[in-house]
Residue frames as a rotation matrix with the C-alpha (Angstrom) as fourth column:
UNK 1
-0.699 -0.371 0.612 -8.96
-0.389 -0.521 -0.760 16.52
0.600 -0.769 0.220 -4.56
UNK 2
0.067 0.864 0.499 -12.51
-0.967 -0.068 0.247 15.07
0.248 -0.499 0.831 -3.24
UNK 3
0.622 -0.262 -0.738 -11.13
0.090 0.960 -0.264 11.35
0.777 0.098 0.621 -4.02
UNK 4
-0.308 -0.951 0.015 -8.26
0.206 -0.082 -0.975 12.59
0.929 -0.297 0.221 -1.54
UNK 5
-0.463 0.410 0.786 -9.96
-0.882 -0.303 -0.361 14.76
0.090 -0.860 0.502 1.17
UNK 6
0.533 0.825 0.191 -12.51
-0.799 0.415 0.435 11.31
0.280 -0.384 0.880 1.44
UNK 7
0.285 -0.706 -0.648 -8.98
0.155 0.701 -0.696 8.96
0.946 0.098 0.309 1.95
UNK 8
-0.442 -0.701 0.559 -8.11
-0.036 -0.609 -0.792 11.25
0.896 -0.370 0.244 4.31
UNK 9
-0.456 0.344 0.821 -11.13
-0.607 -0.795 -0.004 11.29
0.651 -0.500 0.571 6.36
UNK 10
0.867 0.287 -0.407 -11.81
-0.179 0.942 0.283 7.63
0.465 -0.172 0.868 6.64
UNK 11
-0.274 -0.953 -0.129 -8.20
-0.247 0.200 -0.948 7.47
0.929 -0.228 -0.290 7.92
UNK 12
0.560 0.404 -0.723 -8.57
0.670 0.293 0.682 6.00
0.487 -0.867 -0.107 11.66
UNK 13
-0.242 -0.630 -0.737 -6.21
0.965 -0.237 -0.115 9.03
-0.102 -0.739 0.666 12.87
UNK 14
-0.334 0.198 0.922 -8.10
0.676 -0.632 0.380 11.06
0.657 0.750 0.077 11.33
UNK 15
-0.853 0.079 -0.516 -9.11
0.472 -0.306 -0.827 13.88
-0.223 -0.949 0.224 14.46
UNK 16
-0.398 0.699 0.594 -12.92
0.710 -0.175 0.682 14.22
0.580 0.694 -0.427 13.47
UNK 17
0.453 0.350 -0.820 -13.06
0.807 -0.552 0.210 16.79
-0.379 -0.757 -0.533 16.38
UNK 18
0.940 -0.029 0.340 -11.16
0.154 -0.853 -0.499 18.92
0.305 0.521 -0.797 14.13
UNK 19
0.075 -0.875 -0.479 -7.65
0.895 0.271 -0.355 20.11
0.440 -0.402 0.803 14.46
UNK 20
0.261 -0.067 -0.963 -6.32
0.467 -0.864 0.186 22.98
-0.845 -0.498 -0.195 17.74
UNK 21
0.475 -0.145 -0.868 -5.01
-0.351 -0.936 -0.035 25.04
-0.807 0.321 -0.495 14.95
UNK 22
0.785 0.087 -0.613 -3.40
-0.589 -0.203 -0.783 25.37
-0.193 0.975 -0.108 11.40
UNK 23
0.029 -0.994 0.106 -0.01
-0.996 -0.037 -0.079 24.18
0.082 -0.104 -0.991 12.00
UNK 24
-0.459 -0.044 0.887 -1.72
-0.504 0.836 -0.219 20.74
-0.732 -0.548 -0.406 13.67
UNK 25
0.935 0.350 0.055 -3.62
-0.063 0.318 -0.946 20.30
-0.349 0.881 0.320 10.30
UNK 26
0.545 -0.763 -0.348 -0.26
-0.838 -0.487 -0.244 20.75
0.016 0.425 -0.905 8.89
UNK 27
-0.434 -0.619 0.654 1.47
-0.870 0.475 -0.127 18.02
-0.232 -0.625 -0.745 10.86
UNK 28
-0.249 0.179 0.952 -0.78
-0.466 0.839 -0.280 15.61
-0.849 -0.514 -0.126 10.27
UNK 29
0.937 0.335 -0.105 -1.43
-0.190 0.234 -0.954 15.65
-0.295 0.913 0.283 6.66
UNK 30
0.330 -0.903 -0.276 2.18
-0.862 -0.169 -0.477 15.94
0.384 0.396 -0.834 6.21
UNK 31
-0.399 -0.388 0.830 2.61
-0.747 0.663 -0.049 12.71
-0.532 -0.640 -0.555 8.42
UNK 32
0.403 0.710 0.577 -0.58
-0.022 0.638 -0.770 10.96
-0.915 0.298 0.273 6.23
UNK 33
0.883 0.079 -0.464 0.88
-0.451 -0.138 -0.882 12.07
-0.134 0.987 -0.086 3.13
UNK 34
-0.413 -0.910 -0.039 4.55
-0.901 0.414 -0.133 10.43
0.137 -0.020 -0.990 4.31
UNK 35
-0.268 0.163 0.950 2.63
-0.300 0.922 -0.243 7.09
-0.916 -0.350 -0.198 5.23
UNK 36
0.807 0.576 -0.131 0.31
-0.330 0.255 -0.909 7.06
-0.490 0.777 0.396 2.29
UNK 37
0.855 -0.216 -0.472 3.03
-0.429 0.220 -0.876 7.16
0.293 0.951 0.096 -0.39
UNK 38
-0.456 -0.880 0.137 6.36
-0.870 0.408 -0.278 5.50
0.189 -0.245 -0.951 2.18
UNK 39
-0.843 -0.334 0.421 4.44
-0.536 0.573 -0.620 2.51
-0.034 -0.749 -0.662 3.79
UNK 40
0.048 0.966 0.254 0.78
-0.375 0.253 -0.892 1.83
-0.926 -0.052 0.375 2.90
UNK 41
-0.770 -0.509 0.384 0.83
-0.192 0.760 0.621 -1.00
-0.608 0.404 -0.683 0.60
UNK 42
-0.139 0.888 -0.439 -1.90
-0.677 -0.408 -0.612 -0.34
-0.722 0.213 0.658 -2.14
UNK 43
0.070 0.689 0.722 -4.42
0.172 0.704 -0.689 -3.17
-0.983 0.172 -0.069 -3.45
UNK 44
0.899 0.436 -0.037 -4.38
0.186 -0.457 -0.870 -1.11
-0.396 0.775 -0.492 -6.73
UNK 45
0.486 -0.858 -0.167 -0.94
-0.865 -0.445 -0.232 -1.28
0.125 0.258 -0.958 -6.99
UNK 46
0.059 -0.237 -0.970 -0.16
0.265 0.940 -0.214 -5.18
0.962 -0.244 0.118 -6.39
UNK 47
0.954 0.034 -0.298 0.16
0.283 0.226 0.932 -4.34
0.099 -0.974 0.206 -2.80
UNK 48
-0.172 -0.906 -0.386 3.64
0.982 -0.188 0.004 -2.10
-0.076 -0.379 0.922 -2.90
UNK 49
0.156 0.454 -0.877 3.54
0.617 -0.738 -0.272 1.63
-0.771 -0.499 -0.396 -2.10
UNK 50
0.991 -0.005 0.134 3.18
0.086 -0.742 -0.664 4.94
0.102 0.670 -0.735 -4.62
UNK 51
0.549 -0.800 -0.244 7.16
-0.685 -0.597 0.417 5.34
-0.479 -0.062 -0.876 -3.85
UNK 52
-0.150 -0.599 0.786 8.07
-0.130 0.800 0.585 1.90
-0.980 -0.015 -0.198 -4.52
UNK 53
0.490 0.492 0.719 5.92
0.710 0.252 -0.657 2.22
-0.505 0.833 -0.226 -8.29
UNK 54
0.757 -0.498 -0.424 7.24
-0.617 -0.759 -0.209 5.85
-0.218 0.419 -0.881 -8.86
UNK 55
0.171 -0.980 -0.103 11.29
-0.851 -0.200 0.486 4.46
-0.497 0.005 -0.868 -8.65
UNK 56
0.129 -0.070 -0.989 10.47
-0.776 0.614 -0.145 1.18
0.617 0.786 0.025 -10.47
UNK 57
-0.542 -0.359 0.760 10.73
-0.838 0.162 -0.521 -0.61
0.064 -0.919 -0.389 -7.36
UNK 58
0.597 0.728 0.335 7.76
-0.573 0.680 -0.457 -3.07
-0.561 0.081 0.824 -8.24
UNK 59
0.427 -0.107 -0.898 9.40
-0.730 0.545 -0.412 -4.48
0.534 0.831 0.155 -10.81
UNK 60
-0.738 -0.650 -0.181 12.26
-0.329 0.581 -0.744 -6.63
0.589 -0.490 -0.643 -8.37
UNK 61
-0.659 0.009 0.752 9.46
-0.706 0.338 -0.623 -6.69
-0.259 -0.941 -0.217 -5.76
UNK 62
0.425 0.848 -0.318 7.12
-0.874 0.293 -0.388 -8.19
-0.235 0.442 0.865 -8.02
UNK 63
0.143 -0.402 -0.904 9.55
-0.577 0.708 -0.406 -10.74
0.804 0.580 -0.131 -9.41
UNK 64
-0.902 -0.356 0.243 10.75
-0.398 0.469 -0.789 -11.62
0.167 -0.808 -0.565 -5.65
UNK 65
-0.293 0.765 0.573 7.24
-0.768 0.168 -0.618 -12.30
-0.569 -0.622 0.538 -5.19
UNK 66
0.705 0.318 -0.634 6.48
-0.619 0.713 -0.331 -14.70
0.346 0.625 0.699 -8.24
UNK 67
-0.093 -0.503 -0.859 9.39
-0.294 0.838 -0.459 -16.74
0.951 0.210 -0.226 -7.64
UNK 68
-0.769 0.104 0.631 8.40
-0.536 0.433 -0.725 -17.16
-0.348 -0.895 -0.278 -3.35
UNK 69
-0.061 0.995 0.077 5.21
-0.882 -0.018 -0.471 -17.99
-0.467 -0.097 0.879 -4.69
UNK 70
0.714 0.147 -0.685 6.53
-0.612 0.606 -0.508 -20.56
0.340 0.782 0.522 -7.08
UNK 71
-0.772 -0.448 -0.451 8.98
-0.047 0.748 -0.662 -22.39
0.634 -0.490 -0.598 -4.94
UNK 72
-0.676 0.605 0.421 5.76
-0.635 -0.188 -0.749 -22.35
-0.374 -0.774 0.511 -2.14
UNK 73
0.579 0.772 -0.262 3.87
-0.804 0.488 -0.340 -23.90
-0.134 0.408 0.903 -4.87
UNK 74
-0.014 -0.378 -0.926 6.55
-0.377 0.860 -0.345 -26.72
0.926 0.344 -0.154 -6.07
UNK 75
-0.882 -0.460 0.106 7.13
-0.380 0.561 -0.735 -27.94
0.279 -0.688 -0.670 -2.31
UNK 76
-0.479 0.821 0.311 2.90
0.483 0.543 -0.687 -28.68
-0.733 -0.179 -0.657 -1.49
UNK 77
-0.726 0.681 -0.092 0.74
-0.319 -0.216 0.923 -28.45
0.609 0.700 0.374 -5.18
UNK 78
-0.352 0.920 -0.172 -2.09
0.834 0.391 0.388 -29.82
0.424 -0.007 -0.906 -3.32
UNK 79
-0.179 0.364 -0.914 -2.49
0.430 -0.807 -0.405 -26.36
-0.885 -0.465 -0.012 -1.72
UNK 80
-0.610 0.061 -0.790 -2.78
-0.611 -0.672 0.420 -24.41
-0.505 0.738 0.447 -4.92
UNK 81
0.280 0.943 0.178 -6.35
-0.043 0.198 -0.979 -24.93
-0.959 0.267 0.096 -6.81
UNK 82
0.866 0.007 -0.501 -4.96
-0.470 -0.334 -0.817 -22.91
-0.173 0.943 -0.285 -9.76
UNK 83
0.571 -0.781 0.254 -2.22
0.703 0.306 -0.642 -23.97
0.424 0.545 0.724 -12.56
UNK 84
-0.111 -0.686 0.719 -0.90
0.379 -0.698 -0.608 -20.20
0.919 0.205 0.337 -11.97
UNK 85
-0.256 -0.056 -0.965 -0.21
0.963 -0.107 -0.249 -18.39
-0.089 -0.993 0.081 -9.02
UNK 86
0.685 0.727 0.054 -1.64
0.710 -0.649 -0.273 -14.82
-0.164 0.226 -0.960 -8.17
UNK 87
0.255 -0.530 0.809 -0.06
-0.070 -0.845 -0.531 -11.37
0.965 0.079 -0.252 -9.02
């Protein structure tokens, strides 16, 4: 919960004046907690969201991503350092 509440508070919408009342706390965690896991694209997660990992969704977006990454790499190799390309 402390790992959360400190996500939460670093947020840049975060209203560090506090919120007018209960309901507006409501609203707005409920809005952070629909970004967090619909749209925010987590580093710790290759970079696709908690909804997309939950339904197995990574798995296609991951593959779609190796194989841009490998036709990107066959048209200019002199751009790519490495043999392999990244996650």
């Amino acid at each position: 919960m402390e790992s959360m509440f400190r996500t939460v508070k670093y947020c840049a919408s975060y209203p560090h004046d506090g919120f007018a009342s209960l309901m507006a706390a409501r609203v707005w965690i409920e809005g952070f907690v629909q970004f967090y896991n619909e749209e925010h694209h987590h580093s710790g997660l290759n970079f696709v969201t908690p909804n997309q990992k939950h339904n197995g969704e990574d798995v296609m977006i991951l593959a779609k991503r190796v194989k841009v990454y490998e036709e990107a790499k066959a048209k200019n190799p002199k751009r790519w350092i490495n043999a392999n390309t990244r996650n």
